[in-house]
FIKEPA-565408 format. One record per atom (N, C-alpha, C): z, y, x; atom name; residue in one letter. Coordinates in nm, 4 decimals. Atoms other than C-alpha are relative to their C-alpha. Layout:
// FIKEPA-565408
Z/Y/X/CA/A
...
//
This chain:
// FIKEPA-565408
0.1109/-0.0732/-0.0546/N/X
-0.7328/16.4385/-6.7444/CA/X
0.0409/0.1390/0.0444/C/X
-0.0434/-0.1092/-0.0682/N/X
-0.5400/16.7504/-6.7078/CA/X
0.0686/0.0118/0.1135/C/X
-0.0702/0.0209/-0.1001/N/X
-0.3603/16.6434/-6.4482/CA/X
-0.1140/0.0206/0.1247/C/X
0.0927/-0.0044/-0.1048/N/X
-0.6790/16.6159/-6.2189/CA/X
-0.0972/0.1178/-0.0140/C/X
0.0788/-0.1168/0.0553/N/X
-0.8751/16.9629/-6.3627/CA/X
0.0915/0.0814/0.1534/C/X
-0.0510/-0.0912/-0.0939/N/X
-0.6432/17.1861/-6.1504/CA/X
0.0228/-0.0888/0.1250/C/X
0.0194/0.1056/-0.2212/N/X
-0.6462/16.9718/-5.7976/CA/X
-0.1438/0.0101/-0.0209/C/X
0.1600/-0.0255/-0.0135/N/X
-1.0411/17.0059/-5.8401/CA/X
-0.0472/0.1307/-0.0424/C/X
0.0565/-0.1543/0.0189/N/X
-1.0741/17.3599/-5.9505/CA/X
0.0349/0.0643/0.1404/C/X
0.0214/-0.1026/-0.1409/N/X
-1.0144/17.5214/-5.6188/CA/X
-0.0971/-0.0678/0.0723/C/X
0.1601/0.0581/-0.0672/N/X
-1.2718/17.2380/-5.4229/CA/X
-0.1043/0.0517/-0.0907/C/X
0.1023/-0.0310/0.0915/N/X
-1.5054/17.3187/-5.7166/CA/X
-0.0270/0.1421/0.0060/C/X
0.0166/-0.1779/-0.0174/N/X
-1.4439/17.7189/-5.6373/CA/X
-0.0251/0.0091/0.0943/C/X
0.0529/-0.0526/-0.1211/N/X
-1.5210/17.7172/-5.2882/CA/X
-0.1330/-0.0832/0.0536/C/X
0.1619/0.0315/0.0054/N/X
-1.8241/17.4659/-5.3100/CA/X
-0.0950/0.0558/-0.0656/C/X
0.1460/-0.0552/0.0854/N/X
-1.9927/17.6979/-5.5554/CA/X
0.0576/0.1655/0.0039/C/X
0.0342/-0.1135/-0.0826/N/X
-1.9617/18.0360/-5.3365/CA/X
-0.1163/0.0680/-0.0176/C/X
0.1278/-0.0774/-0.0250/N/X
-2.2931/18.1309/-5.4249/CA/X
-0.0582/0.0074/0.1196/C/X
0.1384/0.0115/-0.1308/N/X
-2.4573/18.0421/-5.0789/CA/X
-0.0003/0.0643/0.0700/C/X
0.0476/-0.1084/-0.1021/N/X
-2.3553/18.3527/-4.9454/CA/X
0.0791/-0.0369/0.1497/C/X
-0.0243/0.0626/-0.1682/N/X
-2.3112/18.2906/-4.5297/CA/X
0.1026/0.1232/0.0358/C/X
-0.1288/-0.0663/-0.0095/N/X
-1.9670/18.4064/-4.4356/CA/X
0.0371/0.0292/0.1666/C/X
0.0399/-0.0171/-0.1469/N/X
-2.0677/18.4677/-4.0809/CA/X
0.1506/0.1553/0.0472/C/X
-0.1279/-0.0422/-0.0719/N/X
-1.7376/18.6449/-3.9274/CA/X
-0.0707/0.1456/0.1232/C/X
0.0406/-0.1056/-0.1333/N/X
-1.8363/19.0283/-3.7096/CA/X
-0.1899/0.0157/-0.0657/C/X
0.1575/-0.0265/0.0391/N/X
-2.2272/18.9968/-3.8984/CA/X
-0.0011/0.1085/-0.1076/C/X
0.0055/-0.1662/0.0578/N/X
-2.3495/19.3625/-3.9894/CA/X
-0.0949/-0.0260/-0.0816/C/X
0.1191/0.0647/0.0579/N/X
-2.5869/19.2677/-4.2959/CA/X
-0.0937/0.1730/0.0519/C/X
0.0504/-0.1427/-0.0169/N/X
-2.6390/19.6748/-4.2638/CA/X
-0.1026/-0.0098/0.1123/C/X
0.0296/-0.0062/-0.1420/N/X
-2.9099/19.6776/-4.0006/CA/X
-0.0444/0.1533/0.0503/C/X
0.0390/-0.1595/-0.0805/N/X
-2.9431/20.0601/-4.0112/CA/X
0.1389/0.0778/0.0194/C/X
-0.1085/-0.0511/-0.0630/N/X
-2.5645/20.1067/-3.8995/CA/X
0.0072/-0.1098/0.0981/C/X
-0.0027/0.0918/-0.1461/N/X
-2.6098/19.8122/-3.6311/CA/X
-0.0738/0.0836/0.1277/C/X
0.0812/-0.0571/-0.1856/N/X
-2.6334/19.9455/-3.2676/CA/X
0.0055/-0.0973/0.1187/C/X
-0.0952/0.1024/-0.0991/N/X
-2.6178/19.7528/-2.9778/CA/X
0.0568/0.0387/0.0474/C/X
-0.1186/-0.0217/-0.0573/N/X
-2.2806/19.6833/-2.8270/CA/X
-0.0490/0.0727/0.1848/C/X
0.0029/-0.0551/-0.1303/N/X
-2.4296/19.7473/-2.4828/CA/X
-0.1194/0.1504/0.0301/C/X
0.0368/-0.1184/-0.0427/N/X
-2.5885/20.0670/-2.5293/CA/X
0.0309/0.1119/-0.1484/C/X
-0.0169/-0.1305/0.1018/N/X
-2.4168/20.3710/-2.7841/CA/X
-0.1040/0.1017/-0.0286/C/X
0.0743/-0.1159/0.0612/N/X
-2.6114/20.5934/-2.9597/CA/X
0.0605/0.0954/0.0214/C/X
-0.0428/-0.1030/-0.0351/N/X
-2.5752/20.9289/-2.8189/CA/X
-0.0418/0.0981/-0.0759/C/X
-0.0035/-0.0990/0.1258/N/X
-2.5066/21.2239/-3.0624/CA/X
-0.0463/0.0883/0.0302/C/X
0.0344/-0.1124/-0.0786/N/X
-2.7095/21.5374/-3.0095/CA/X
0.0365/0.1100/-0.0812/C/X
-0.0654/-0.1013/0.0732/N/X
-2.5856/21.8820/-3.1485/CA/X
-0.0895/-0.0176/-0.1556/C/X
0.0362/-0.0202/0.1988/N/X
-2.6174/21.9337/-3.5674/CA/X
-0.1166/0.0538/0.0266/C/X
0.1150/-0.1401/-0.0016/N/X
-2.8672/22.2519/-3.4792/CA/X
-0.1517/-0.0446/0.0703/C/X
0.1176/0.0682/0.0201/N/X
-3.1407/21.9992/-3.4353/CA/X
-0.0683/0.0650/0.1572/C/X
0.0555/0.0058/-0.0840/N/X
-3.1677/22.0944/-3.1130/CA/X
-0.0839/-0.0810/0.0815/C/X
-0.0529/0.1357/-0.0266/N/X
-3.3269/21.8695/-2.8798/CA/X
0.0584/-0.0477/0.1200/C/X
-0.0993/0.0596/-0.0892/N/X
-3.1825/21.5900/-2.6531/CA/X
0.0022/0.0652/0.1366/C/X
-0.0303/-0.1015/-0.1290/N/X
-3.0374/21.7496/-2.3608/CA/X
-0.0817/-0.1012/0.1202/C/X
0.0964/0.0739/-0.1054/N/X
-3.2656/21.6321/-2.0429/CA/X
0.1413/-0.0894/0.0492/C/X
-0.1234/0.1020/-0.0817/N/X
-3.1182/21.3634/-1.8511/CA/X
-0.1181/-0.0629/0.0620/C/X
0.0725/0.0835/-0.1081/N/X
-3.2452/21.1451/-1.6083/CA/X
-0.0379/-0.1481/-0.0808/C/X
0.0821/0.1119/0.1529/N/X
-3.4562/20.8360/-1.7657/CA/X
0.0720/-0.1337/0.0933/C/X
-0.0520/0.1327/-0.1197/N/X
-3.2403/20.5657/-1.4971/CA/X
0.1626/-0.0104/-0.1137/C/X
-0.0659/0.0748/0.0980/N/X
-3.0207/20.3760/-1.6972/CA/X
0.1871/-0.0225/0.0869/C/X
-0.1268/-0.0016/-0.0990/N/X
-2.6019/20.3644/-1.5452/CA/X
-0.0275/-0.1062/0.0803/C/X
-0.0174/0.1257/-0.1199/N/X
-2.6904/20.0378/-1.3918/CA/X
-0.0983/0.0398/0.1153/C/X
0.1135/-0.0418/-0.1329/N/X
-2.9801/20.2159/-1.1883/CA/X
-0.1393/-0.0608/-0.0803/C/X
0.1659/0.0698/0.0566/N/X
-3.2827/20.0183/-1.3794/CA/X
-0.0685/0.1112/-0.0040/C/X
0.1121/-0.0723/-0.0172/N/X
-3.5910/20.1840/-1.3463/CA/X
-0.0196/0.0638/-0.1632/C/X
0.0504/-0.0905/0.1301/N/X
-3.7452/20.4121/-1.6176/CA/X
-0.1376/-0.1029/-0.1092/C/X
0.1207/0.1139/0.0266/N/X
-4.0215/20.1104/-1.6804/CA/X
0.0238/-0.0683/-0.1753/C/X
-0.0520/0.0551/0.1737/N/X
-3.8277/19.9857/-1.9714/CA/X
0.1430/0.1059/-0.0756/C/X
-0.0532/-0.0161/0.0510/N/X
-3.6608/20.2222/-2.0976/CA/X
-0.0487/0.1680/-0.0572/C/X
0.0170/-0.1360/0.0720/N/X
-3.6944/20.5319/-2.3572/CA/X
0.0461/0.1237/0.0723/C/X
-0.0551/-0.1164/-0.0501/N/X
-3.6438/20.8999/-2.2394/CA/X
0.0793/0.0722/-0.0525/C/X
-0.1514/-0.0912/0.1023/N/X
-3.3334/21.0949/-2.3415/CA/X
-0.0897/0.1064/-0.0713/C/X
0.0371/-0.1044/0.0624/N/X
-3.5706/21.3542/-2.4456/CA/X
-0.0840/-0.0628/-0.1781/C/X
0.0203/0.0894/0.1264/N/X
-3.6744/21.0830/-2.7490/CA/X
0.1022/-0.0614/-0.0280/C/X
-0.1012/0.0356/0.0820/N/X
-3.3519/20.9490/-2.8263/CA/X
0.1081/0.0560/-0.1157/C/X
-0.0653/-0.0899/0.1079/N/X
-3.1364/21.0398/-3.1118/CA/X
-0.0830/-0.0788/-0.1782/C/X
0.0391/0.0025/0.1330/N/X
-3.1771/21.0346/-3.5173/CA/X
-0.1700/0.0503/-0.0279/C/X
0.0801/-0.0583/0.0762/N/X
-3.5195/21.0743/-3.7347/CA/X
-0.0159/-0.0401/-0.0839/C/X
0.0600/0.0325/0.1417/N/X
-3.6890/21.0741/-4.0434/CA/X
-0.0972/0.0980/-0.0323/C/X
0.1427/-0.0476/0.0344/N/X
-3.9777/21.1547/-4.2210/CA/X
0.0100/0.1756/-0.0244/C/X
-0.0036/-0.1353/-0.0118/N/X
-4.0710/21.5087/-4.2257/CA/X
0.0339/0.0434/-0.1396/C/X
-0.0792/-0.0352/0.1629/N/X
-4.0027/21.5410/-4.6405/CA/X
0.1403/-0.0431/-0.0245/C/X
-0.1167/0.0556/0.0495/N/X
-3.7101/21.3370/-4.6317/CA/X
0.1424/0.0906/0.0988/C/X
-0.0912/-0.0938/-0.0139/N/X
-3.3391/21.4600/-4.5873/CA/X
0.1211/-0.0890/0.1462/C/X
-0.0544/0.0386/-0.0908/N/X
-3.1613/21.3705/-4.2705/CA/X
0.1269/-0.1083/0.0011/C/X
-0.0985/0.0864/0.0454/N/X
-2.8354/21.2757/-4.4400/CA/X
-0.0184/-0.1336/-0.0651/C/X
0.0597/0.0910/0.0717/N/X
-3.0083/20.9900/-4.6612/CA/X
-0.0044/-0.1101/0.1182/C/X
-0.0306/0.0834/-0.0411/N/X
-2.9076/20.7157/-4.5059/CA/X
-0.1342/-0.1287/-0.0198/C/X
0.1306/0.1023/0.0158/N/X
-3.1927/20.4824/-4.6803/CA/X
-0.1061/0.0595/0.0235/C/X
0.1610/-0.0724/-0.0104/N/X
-3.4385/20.7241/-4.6151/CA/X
-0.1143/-0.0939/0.0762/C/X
0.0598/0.1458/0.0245/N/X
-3.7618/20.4741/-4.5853/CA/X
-0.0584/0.0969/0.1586/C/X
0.0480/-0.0033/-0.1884/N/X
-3.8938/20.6600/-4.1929/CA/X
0.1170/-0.0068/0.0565/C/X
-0.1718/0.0267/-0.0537/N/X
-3.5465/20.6758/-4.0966/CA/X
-0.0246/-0.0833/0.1063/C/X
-0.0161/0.0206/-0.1623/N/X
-3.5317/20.5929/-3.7109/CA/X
0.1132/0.0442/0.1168/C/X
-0.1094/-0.0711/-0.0876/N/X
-3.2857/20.5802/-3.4669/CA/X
-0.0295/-0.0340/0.1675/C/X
0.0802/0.1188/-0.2039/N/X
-3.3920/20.5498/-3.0564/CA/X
0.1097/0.0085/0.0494/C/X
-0.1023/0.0025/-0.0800/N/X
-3.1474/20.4248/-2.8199/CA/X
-0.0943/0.0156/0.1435/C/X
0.0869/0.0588/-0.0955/N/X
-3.2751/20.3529/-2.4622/CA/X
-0.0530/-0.0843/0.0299/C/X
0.0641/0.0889/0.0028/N/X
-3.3764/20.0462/-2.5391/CA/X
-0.0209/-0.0628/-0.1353/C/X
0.0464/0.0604/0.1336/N/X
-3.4138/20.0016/-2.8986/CA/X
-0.0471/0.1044/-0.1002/C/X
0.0524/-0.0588/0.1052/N/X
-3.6014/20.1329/-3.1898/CA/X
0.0730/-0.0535/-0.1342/C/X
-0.0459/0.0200/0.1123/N/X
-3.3917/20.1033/-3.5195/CA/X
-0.0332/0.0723/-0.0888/C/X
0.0214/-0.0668/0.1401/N/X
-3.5620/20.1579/-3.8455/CA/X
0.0802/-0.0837/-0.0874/C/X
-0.1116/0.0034/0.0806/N/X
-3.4143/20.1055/-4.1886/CA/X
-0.0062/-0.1647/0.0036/C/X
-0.0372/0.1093/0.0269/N/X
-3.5148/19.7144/-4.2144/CA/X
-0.0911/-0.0635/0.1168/C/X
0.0780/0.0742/-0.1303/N/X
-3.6274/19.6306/-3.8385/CA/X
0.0577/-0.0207/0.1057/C/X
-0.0438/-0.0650/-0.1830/N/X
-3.4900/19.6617/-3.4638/CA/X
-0.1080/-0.0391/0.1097/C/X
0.0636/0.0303/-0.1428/N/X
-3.7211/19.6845/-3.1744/CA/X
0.0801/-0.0050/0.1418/C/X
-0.0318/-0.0089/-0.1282/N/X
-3.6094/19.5774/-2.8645/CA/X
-0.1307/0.0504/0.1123/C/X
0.1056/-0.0554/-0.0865/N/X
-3.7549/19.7399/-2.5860/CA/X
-0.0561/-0.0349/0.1124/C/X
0.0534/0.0617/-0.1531/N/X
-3.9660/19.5586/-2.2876/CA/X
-0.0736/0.0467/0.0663/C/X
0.0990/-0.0776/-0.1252/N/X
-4.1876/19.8153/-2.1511/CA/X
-0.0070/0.1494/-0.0559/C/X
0.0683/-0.1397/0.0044/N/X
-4.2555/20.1906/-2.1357/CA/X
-0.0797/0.0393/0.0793/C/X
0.0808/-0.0322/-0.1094/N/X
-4.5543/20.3339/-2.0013/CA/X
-0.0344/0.1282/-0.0675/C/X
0.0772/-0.1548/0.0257/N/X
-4.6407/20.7019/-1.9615/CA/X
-0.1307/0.0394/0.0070/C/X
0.1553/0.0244/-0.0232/N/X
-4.9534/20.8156/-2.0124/CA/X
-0.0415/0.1347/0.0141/C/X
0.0607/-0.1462/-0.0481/N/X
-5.1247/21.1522/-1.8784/CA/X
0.0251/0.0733/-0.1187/C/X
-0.0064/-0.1091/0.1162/N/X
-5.1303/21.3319/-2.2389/CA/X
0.1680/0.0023/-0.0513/C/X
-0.1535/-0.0024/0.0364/N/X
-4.7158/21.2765/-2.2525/CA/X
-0.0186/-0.0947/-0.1404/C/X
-0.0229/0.0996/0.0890/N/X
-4.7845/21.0002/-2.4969/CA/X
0.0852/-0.0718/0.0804/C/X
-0.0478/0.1089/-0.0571/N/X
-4.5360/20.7173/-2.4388/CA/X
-0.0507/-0.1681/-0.0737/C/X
0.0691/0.1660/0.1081/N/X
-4.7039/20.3269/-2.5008/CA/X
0.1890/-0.0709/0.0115/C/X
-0.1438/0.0854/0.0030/N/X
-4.3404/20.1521/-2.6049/CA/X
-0.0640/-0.1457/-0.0629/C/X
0.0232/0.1799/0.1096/N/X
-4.3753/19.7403/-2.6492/CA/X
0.1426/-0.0067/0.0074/C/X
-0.1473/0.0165/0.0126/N/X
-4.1002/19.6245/-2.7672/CA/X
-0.0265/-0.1667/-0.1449/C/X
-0.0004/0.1127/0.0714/N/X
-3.9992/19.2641/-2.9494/CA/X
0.0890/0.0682/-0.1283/C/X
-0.0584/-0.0568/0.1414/N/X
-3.9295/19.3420/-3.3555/CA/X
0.1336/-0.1405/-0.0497/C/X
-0.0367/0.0856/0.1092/N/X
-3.6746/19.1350/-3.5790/CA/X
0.0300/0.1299/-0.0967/C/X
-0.0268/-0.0609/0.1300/N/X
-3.6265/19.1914/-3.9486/CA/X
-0.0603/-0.0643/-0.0976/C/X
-0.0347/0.0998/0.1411/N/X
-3.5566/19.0306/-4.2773/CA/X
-0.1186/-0.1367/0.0122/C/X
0.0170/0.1263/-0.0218/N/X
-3.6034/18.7198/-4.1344/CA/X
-0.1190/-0.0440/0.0797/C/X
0.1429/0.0361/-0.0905/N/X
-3.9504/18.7272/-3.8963/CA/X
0.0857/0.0829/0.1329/C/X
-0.0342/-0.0025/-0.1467/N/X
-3.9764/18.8007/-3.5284/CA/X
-0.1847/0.0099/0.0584/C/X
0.0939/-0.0437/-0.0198/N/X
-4.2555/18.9832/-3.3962/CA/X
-0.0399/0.1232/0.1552/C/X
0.0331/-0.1102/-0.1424/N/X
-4.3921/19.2131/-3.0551/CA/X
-0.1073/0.1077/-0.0559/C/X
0.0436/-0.1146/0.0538/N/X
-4.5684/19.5137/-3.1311/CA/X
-0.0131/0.1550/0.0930/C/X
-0.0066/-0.1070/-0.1331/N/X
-4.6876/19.8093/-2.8653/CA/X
-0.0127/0.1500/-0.1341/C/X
-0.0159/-0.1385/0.0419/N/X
-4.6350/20.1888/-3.0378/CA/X
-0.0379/0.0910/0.0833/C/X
0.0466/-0.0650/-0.0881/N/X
-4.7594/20.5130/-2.9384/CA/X
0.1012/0.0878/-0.0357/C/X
-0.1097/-0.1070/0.0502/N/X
-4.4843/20.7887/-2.9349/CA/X
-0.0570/0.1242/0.0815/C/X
0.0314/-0.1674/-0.0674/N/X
-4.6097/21.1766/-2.9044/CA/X
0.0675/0.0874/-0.0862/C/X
-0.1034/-0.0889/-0.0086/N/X
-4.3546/21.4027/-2.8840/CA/X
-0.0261/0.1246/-0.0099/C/X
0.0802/-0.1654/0.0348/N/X
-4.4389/21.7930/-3.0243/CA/X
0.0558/0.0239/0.1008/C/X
-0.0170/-0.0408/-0.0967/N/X
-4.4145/22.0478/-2.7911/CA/X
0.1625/0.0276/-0.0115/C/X
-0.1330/-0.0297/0.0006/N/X
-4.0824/22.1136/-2.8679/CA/X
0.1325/-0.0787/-0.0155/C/X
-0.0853/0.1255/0.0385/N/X
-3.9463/21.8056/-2.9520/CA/X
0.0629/0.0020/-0.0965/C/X
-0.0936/-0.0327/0.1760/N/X
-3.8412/21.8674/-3.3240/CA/X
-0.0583/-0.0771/-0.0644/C/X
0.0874/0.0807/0.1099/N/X
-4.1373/21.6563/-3.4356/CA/X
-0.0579/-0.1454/0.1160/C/X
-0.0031/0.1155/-0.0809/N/X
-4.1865/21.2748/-3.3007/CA/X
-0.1465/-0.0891/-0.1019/C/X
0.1444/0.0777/0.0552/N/X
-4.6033/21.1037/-3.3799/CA/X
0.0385/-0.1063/0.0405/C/X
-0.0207/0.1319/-0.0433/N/X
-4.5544/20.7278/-3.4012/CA/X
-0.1606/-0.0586/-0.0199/C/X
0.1190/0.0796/0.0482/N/X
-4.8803/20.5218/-3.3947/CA/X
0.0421/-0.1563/0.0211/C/X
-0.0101/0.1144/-0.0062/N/X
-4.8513/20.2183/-3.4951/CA/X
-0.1102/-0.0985/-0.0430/C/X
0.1119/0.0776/-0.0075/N/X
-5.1681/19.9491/-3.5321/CA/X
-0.0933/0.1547/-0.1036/C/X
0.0994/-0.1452/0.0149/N/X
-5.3746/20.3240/-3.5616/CA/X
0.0366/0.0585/-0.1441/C/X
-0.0244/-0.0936/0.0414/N/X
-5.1759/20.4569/-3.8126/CA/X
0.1160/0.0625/0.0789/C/X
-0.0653/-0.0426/-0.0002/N/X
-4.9932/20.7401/-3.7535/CA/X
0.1063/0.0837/-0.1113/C/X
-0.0983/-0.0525/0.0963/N/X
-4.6538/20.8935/-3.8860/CA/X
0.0859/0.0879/0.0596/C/X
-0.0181/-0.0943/-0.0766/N/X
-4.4951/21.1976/-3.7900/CA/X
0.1808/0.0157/-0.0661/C/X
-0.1003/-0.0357/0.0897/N/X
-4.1041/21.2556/-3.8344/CA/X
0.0943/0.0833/0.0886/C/X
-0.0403/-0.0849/-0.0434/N/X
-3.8828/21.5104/-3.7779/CA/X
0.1615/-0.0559/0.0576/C/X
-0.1460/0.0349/-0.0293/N/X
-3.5459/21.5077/-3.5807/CA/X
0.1230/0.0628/-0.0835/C/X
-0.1422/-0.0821/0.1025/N/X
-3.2010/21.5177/-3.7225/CA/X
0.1018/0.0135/0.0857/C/X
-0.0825/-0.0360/-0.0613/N/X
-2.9884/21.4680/-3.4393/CA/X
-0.0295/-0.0552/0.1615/C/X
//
C-alpha cells in the first residue's frame, strides 16, 4: 500500500486546490484594475485640479460618451484619507470608466446639462452582478469637491489627485 500513497499524493494535491480559479493576467484587485485601453492620468500631489483639456478622445470620438478631463483623476470621501487605498468612497474616473472600490462603470453616455451637472450612464460590474445605472456628477466651483447622485442620494467627495 505504500507503494501507491506517494504516486496519488500529488493527483490528490492538485484535485483539492481549494477551488481557487487560477485564471493567468486576472486582477482579483478591482481598485488597482484600469483599462488597458485608456491610462489613468496623474494630476499634481497639490490637489490641484485636472489641467483643462479638450473632452475629444485621441481617436477623435465625440464628447457624447465620454467624461471631462476636468472630472478625471483620484477621490474619496470628504473624511477619509486619500492614501487609504480601501477607503469605502474611493473613486477613480478615467474617460470612460468609473472605478470604485468593489464596482467598474463603463461609460455609454454623457450628457451636459445647463446647471454644469453631468447625467453619466454607464454599464456597472461587481462581485459577480451586472447592472446600468445613470449618475448625476456636480462638480464645486473649484473642482476640489465632486456631488455624485445616485438613485437621489447624494455623496460628496473630495479630490486627491
Amino acid at each position: 500500500m505504500r507503494f501507491y500513497l506517494p504516486l496519488g499524493l500529488p493527483l490528490l494535491l492538485l484535485a483539492c486546490d481549494g477551488g481557487h480559479d487560477r485564471q493567468s493576467g486576472m486582477n482579483a484587485n478591482i481598485e488597482n484594475a484600469t483599462p488597458p485601453e485608456e491610462p489613468v492620468e496623474e494630476f499634481p500631489a497639490n490637489n490641484a485640479a485636472a489641467p483643462p483639456g479638450n473632452d475629444t478622445a485621441p481617436g477623435g470620438e465625440e464628447s457624447g460618451s465620454l467624461i471631462p478631463a476636468s472630472l478625471q483623476g483620484r477621490w474619496t470621501g470628504i473624511g477619509e484619507d486619500c492614501q487609504d487605498r480601501s477607503a469605502e468612497l474611493r473613486l477613480s474616473i478615467t474617460p470612460k470608466t468609473l472605478v470604485f472600490l468593489e464596482s467598474v462603470g463603463t461609460v455609454t453616455g454623457v450628457e451636459r446639462q445647463a446647471d454644469g451637472r453631468l447625467k453619466i450612464d454607464a454599464s456597472f460590474t461587481g462581485e459577480g452582478q451586472s447592472w446600468t445605472r445613470s449618475l448625476i456628477l456636480k462638480p464645486s466651483a473649484k473642482g476640489q469637491e465632486l456631488t455624485m447622485v445616485n438613485d437621489g442620494v447624494a455623496v460628496t467627495r473630495k479630490r486627491c489627485s
